[in-house]
VOGU-3710 file (C-alpha; in Angstrom, 3 decimals, decimal comma):
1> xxxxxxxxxx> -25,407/-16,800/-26,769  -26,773/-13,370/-27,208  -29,332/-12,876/-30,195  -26,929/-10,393/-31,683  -23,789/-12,377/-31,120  -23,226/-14,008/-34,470  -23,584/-10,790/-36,355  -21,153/-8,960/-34,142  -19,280/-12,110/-34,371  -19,010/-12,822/-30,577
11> xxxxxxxxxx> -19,896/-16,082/-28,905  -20,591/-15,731/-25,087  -21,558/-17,741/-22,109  -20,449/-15,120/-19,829  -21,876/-14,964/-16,408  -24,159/-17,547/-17,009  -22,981/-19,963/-13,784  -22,626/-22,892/-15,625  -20,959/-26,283/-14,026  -19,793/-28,420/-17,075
21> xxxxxxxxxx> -18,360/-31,444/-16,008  -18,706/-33,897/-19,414  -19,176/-33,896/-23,486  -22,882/-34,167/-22,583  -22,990/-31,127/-20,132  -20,801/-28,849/-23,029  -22,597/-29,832/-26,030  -25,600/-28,210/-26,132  -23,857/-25,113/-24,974  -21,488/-24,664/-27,854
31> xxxxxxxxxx> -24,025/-25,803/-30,665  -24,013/-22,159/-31,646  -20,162/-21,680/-31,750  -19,617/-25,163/-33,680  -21,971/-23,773/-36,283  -20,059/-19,768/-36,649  -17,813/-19,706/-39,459  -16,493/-16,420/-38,941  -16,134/-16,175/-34,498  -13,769/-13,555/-33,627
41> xxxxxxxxxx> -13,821/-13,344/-29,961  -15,240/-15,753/-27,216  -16,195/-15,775/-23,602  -16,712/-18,529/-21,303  -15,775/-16,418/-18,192  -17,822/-16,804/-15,101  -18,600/-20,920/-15,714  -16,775/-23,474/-14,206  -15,246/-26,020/-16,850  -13,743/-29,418/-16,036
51> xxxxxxxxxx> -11,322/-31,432/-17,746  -13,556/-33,545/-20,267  -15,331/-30,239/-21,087  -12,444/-28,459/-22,131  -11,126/-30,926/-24,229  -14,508/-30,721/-26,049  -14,309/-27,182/-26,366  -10,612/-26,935/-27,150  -11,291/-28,925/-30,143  -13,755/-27,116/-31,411
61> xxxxxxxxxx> -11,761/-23,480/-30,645  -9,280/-25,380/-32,540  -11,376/-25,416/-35,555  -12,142/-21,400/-35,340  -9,340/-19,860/-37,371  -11,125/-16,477/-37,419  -10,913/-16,321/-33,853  -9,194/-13,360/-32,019  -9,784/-13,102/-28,522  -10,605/-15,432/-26,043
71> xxxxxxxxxx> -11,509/-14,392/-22,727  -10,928/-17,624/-20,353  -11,336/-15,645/-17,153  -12,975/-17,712/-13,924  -13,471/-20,752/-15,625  -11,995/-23,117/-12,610  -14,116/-22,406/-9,850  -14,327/-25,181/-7,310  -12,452/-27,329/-9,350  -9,477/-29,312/-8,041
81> xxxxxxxxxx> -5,915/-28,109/-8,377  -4,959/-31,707/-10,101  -8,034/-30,635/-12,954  -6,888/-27,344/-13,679  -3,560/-28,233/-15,836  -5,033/-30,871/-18,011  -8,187/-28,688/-18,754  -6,287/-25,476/-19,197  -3,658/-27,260/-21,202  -6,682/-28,683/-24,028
91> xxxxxxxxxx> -7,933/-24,743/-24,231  -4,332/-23,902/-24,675  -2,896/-26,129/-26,675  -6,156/-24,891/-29,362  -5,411/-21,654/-29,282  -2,077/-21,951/-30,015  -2,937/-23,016/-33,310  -4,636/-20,127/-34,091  -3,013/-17,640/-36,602  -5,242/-14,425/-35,037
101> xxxxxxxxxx> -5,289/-14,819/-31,996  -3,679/-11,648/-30,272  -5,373/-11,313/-26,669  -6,271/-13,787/-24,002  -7,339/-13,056/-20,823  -7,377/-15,698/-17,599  -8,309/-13,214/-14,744  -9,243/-15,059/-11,406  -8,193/-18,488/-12,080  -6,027/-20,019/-9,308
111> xxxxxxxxxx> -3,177/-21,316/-11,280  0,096/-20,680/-8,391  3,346/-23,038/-8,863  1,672/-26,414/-9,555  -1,013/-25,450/-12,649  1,247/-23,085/-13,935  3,392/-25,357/-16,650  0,415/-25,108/-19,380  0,295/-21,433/-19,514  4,220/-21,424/-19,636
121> xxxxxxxxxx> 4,224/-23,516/-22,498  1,508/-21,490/-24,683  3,266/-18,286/-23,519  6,796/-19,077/-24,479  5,170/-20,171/-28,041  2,609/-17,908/-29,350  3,482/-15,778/-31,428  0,553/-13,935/-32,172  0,109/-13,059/-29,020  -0,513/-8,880/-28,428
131> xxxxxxxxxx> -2,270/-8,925/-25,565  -1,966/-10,566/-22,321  -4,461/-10,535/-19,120  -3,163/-12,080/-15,861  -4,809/-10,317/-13,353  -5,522/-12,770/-9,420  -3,849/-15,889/-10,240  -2,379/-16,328/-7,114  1,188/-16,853/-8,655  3,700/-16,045/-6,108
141> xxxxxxxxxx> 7,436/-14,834/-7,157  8,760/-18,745/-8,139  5,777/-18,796/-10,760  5,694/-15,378/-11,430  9,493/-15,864/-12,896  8,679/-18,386/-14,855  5,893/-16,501/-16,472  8,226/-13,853/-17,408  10,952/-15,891/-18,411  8,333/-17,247/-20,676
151> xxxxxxxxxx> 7,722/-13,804/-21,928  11,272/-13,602/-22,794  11,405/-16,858/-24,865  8,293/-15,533/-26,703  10,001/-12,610/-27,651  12,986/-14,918/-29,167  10,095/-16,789/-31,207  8,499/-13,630/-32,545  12,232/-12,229/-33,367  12,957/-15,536/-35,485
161> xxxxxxxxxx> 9,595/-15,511/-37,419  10,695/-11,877/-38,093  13,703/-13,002/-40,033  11,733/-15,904/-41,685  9,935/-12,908/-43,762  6,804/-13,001/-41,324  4,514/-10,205/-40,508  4,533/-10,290/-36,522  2,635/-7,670/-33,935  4,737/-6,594/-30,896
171> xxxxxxxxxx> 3,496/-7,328/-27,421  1,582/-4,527/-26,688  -0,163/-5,261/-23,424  0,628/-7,306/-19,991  -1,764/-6,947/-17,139  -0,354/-8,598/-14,472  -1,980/-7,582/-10,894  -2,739/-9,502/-7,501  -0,359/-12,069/-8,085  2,255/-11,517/-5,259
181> xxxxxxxxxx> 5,230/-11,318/-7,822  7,347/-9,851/-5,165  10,807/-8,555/-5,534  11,984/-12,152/-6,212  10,622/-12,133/-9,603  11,376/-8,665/-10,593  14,644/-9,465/-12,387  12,763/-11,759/-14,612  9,914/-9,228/-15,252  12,870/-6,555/-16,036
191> xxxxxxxxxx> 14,512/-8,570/-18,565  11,208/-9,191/-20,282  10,152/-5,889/-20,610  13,805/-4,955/-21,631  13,304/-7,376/-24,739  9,645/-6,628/-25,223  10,649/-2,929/-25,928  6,981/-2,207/-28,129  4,700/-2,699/-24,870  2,537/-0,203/-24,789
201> xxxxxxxxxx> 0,362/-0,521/-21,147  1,776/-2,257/-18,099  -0,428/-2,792/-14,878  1,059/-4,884/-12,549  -0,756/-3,270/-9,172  -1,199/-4,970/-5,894  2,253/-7,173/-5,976  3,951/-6,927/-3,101  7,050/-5,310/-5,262  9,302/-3,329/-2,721
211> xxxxxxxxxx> 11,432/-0,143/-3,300  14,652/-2,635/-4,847  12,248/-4,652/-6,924  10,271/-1,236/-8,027  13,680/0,343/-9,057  14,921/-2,738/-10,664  11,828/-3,122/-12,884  11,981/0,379/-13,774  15,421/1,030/-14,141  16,632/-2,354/-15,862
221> xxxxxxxxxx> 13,006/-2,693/-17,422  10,731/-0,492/-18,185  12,773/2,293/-19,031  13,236/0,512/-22,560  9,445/1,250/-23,070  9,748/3,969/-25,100  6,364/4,157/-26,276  4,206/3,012/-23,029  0,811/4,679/-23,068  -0,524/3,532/-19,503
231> xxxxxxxxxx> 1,861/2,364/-16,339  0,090/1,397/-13,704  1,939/0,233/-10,378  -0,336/1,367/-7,725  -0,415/-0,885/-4,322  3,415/-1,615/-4,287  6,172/0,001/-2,507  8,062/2,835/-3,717  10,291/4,912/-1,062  12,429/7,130/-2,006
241> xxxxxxxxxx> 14,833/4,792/-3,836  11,633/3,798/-6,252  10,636/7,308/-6,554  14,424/8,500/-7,986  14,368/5,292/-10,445  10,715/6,672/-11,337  11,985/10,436/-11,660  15,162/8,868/-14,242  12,982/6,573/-16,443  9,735/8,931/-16,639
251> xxxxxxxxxx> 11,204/11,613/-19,370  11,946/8,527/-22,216  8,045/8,042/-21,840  7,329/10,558/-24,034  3,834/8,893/-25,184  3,146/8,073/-22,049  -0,925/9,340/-21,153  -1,625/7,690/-17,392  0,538/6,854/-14,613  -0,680/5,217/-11,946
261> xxxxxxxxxx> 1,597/5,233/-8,695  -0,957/5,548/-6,202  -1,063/3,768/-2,684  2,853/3,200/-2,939  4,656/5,380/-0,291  6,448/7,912/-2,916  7,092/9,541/0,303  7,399/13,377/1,187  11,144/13,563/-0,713  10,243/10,926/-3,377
271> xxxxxxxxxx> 7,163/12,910/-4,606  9,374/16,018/-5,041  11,817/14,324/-7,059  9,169/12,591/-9,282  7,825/16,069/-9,749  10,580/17,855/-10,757  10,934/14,968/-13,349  7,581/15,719/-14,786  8,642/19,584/-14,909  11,343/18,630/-17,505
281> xxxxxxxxxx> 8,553/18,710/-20,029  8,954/15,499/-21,862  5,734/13,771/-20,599  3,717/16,771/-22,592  0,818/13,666/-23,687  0,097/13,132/-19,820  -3,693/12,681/-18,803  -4,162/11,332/-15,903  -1,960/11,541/-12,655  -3,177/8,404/-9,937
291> xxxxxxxxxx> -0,757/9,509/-6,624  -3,109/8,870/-3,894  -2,180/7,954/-0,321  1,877/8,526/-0,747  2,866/10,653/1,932  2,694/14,103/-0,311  3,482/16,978/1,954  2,398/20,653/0,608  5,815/20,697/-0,643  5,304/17,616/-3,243
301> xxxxxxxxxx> 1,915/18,987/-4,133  3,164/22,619/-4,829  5,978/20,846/-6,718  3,347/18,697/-9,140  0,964/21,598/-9,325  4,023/23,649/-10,739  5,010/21,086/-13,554  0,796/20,492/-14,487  0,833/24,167/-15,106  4,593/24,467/-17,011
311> xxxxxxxxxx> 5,275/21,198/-18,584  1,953/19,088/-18,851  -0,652/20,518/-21,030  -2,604/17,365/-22,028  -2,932/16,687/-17,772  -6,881/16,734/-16,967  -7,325/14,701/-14,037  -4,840/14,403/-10,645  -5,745/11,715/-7,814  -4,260/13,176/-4,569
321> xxxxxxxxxx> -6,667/11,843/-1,096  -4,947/10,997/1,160  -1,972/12,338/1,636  -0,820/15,185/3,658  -1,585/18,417/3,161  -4,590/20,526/3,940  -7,565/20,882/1,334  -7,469/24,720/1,424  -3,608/24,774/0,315  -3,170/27,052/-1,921
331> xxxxxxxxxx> -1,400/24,651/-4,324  -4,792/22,849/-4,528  -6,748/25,930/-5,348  -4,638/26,405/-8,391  -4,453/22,465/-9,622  -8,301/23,169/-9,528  -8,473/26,039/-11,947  -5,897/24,391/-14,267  -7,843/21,640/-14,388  -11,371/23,502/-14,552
341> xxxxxxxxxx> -10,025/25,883/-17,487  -8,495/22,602/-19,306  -12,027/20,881/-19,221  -13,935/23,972/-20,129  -11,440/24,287/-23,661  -11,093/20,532/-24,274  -13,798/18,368/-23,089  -16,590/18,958/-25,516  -20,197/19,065/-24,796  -20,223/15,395/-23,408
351> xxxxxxxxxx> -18,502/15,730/-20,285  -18,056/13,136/-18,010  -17,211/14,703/-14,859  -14,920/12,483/-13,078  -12,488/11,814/-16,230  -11,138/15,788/-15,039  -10,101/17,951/-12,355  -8,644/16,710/-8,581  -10,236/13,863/-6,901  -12,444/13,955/-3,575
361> xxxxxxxxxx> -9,495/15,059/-0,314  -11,846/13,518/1,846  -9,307/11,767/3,590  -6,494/13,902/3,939  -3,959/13,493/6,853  -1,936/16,161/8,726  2,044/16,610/7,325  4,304/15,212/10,142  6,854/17,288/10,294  9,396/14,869/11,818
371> xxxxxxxxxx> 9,085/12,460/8,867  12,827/11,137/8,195  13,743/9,374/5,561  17,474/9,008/6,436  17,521/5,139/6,297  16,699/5,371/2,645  18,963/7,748/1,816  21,722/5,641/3,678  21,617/2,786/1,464  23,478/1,807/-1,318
381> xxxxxxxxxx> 22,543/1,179/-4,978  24,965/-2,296/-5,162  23,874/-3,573/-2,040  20,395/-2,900/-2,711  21,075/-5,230/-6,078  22,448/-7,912/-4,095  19,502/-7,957/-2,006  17,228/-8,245/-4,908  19,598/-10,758/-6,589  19,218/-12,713/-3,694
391> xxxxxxxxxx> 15,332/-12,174/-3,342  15,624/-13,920/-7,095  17,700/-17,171/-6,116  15,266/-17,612/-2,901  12,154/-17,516/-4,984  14,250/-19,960/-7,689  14,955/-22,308/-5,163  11,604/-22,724/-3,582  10,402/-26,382/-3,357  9,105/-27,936/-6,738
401> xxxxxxxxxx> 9,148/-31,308/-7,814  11,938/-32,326/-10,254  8,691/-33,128/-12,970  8,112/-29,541/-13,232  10,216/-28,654/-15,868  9,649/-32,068/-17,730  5,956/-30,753/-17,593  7,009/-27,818/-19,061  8,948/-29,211/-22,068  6,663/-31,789/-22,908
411> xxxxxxxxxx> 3,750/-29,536/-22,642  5,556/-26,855/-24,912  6,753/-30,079/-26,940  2,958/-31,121/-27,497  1,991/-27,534/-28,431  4,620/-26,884/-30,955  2,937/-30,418/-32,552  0,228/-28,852/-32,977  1,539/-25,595/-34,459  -0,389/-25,388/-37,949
421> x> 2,571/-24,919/-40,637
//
């Protein structure tokens, strides 16, 4: 533990490499945290835990009703994939009984279908729970539904201790990246975020989400966020179809300070619709702009350096490499004096440089002019649905033993046990 940890009430092995196997290997490690009275945040990422020590430490986390925020990220290194539930479920099954708890985070852990049940039964059952972190878990559509289903059922919990008088926070935060959710699980993910309608920043880059499953999640989803602060999505697949669902959601965010949509073939059309939605002049909080490598043409960037000078006076920095236009375009030159003047009013005398302006075009491409986009303007809304509906049932019926869901219950059973009244 750090010599200042107990007085900023932090206890932290992070980074430290540690293999801890038994009660033995774990004690002398936690001596510190057994003896803080007050602990309001904890970090064990970057060790690798096994099943004895866990239930060690999940008894004393249990003990820490201070505690706020446990950060459980890479904590199963090299362990085996029949470890993993039974340890995760005894760090779990804790926390869960811990009133203040509001933010976990369990980056880099390899949980997929078969390790998933424990974290399915704390997330359908905390209700404290503001912030969750989810980022390389190697989940895959089937799990990924059931995460957000679980999602859902949380929201049901925190509705009923609502109406039993009880002071509950919303959930504000779901980072959810690198976890090939696909478009199989994006009707699950939709109905989550249509129920969890206080979430305030979404990342769920790197998914594998195509243009149905990106309009789906928007459309049926995320367009209920009516106070988001940060979307990112960067590292899917938009099109044209994702760009129009984009352009019809984006005016509700009126809060909304950083989009990120970069990486996701907007495409030459697409960026000029999700423009001319930003030149409405209801995102007038926007900051920061992430549309790298989309397929941009000069007349998409003339069309967002119009609405950053019209209808989006907070905007300060633009990411555009990358896409097709030429550096000395005129549109550019203007995007760059906007953005200069903004920083030379607003940014103080601390500036940090790359928080404004446009990004590096070091790697811009040459518009091809006989880009057609035909095929996506060809197909229809409904049958796009079906697809994605069927996407859904596919990653549903994926091959899982019948146990599974048992796990699930009995797991969730177990947990509410130890639910403090």
């Amino acid at each position: 533990m750090a010599p200042n940890a107990k007085a900023t009430k932090i206890f932290s092995l992070e980074g430290k490499g540690l293999k801890l196997d038994s009660a033995v290997d774990v004690e002398s490690h936690i001596k510190s945290l057994r003896e803080m009275e007050d602990v309001e945040e904890v970090r064990f990422l970057g060790n690798t835990l096994g099943v004895e020590a866990c239930e060690i430490i999940g008894k004393v986390l249990e003990t820490k009703k201070t505690l706020q925020i446990a950060n459980l990220a890479d904590i199963f290194t090299g362990r085996l994939l029949n470890e993993i539930p039974q340890a995760l479920s005894s760090l779990l099954t804790a926390l869960l009984t811990l009133p203040k708890l509001h933010t976990i985070n369990l980056n880099d852990n390899a949980f997929g279908l078969n390790t998933q049940a424990p974290l399915v039964a704390f997330l359908s059952s905390h209700v404290p729970l503001q912030h969750l972190i989810l980022n390389n878990n190697g989940l895959g559509p089937h799990a990924g539904i059931l995460i957000a289903d679980a999602l859902s059922a949380l929201h049901a919990k925190k509705e009923e201790a609502r109406k039993e008088g009880k002071e509950v926070p919303d959930l504000e935060t779901v980072i959810c990246g690198r976890n090939r959710l696909e478009n199989g699980s994006m009707t699950a993910w939709a109905k989550a975020y249509s129920l969890h309608t206080g979430v305030k920043e979404v990342k769920m880059v790197q998914n594998g989400i195509r243009q149905e499953g990106i309009s789906h999640l928007l459309t049926d989803g995320l367009r209920h966020a009516r106070g988001i602060k940060t979307l990112d999505l960067q590292d899917n697949t938009f099109t044209l179809l994702g760009a129009k669902a984009l352009a019809a959601v984006a005016p509700g965010w009126t809060e909304v300070q950083e989009l990120g949509i970069g990486d996701s073939l907007l495409s030459s059309k697409g960026s000029v619709v999700f423009a001319n939605a930003l030149a409405k002049g209801q995102n007038k909080k926007l900051e920061v702009l992430r549309l790298q490598y989309n397929d941009i043409t000069t007349k998409g960037l003339q069309a967002f350096a119009k609405a950053a000078k019209e209808a989006l006076p907070s905007l300060r920095k633009i990411e555009l490499n990358g896409n097709k236009f030429s550096e000395e375009d005129q549109a550019i030159m203007e995007l760059k004096e906007l953005l200069g003047a903004r920083k030379d009013e607003k940014a103080g005398d601390l500036v940090i440089e790359d928080d404004w302006g446009v990004d590096s075009l070091s790697d811009l491409e040459s518009e091809d002019e006989d880009e057609s986009e035909s095929e996506e303007e060809e197909e229809e809304a409904e049958e796009l649905r079906e697809k994605l509906i069927e996407e859904a049932e596919e990653a549903q019926e994926q091959p899982v033993a019948q146990e599974q869901d048992k796990d699930v219950d009995d797991l969730a059973d177990e947990l509410k046990k130890k639910v403090t009244v």
